[in-house]
C-alpha positions in Angstrom: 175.9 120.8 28.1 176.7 118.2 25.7 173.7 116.6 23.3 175.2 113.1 23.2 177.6 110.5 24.0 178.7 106.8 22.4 179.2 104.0 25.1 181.0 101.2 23.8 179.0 98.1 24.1 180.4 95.0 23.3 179.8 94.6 19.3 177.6 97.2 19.1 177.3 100.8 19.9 175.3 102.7 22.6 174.4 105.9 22.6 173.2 108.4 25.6 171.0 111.8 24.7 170.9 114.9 26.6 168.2 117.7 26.5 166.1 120.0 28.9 163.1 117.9 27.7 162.4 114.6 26.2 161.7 116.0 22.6 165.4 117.5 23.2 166.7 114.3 23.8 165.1 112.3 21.3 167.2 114.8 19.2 170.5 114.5 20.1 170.5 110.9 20.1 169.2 110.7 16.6 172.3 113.4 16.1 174.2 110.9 17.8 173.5 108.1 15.5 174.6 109.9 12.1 177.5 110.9 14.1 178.4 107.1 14.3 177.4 107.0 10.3 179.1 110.4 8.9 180.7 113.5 10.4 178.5 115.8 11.1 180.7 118.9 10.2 180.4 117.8 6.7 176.8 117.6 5.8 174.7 120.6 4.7 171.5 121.8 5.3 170.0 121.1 1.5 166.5 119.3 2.6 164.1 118.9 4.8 161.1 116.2 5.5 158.6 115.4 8.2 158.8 111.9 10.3 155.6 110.7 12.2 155.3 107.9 14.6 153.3 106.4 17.1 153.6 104.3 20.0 152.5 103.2 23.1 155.4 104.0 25.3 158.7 106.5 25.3 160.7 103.0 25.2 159.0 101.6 22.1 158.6 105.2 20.4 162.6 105.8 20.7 163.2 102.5 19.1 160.3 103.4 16.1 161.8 107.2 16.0 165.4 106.2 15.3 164.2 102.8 13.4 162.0 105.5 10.8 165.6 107.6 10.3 167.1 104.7 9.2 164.6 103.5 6.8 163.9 107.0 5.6 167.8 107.3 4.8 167.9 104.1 3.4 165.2 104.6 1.1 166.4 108.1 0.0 170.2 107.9 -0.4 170.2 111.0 1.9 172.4 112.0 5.5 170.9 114.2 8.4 172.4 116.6 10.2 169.6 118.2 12.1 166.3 116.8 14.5 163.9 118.6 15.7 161.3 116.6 17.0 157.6 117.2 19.3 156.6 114.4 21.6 152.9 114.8 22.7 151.1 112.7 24.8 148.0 111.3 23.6 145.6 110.3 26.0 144.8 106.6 26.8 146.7 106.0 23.5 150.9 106.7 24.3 152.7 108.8 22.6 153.2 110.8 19.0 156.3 111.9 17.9 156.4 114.5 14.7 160.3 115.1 13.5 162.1 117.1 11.1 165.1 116.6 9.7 167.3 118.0 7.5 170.6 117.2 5.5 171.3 116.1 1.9 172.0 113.4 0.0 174.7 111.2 0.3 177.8 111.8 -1.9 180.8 109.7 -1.0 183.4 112.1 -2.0 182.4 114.9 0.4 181.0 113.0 3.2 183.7 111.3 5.7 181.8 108.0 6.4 181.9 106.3 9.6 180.3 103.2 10.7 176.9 101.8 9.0 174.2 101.6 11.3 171.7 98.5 10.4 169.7 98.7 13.6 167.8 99.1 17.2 167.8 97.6 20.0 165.6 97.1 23.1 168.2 96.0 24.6 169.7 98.6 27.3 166.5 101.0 26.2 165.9 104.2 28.8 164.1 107.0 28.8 164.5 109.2 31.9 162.2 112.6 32.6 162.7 115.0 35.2 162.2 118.9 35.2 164.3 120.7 32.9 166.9 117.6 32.7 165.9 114.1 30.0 168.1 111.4 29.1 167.7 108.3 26.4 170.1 105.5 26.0 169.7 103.0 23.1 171.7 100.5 21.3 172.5 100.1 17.7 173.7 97.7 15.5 176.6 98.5 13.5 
């Protein structure tokens, strides 16, 4: 089963994750976005960190999940290759999403870059659950 595909959408780019669960696809469309940023294939596993967010939908935690990867690479200078995220629901409070991701940092001459990313949208947002089968579709900026 594929993780991820990119819908063309007018200016912009959308993307469509795959996974047995939620957490699974919450994954592959972060994947999906660096795809649209760097290729994949030439990234190495060289560090790790822990994301957090909060929020009180899947819809609005999607948009602050992939709008933390983006700040986080901004503010490091670093490109992910691997997520691997947790989604738990809290009680009479939405959800909390705890990530890890791994890659390295960014250096121009190895990395093949893509298109920049500069944001998410609402727009087109969907989060779909059923046994064993999720989907989430997002836009982004580019």
């Amino acid at each position: 089963m594929k993780r991820y595909e990119l819908i063309e959408h007018t200016a912009d780019l959308g993307i469509h994750g795959f996974g047995a669960s939620v957490s699974e696809a919450f994954a592959a469309v972060a994947e999906g976005m660096f795809s649209i940023m760097a290729s994949l294939d030439t990234i190495d596993i060289v560090r790790c960190h822990s994301i957090h967010v909060k929020a009180a939908s899947l819809d609005t935690l999607l948009v602050e999940w992939l709008s933390e990867l983006l700040a986080h690479w901004e503010s490091t200078g670093e490109i992910y290759r691997t997520f691997d995220v947790s989604i738990e629901d809290v009680e009479d409070h939405g959800y909390r999403l705890s990530g890890r991701i791994c890659g390295e940092p960014l250096d121009t001459a190895k990395h093949r870059l893509g298109t920049e990313v500069k944001g998410i949208s609402y727009l087109g947002l969907r989060v779909e659950s059923s046994p064993g089968a999720s989907s989430v579709r997002c836009i982004v900026d580019v």
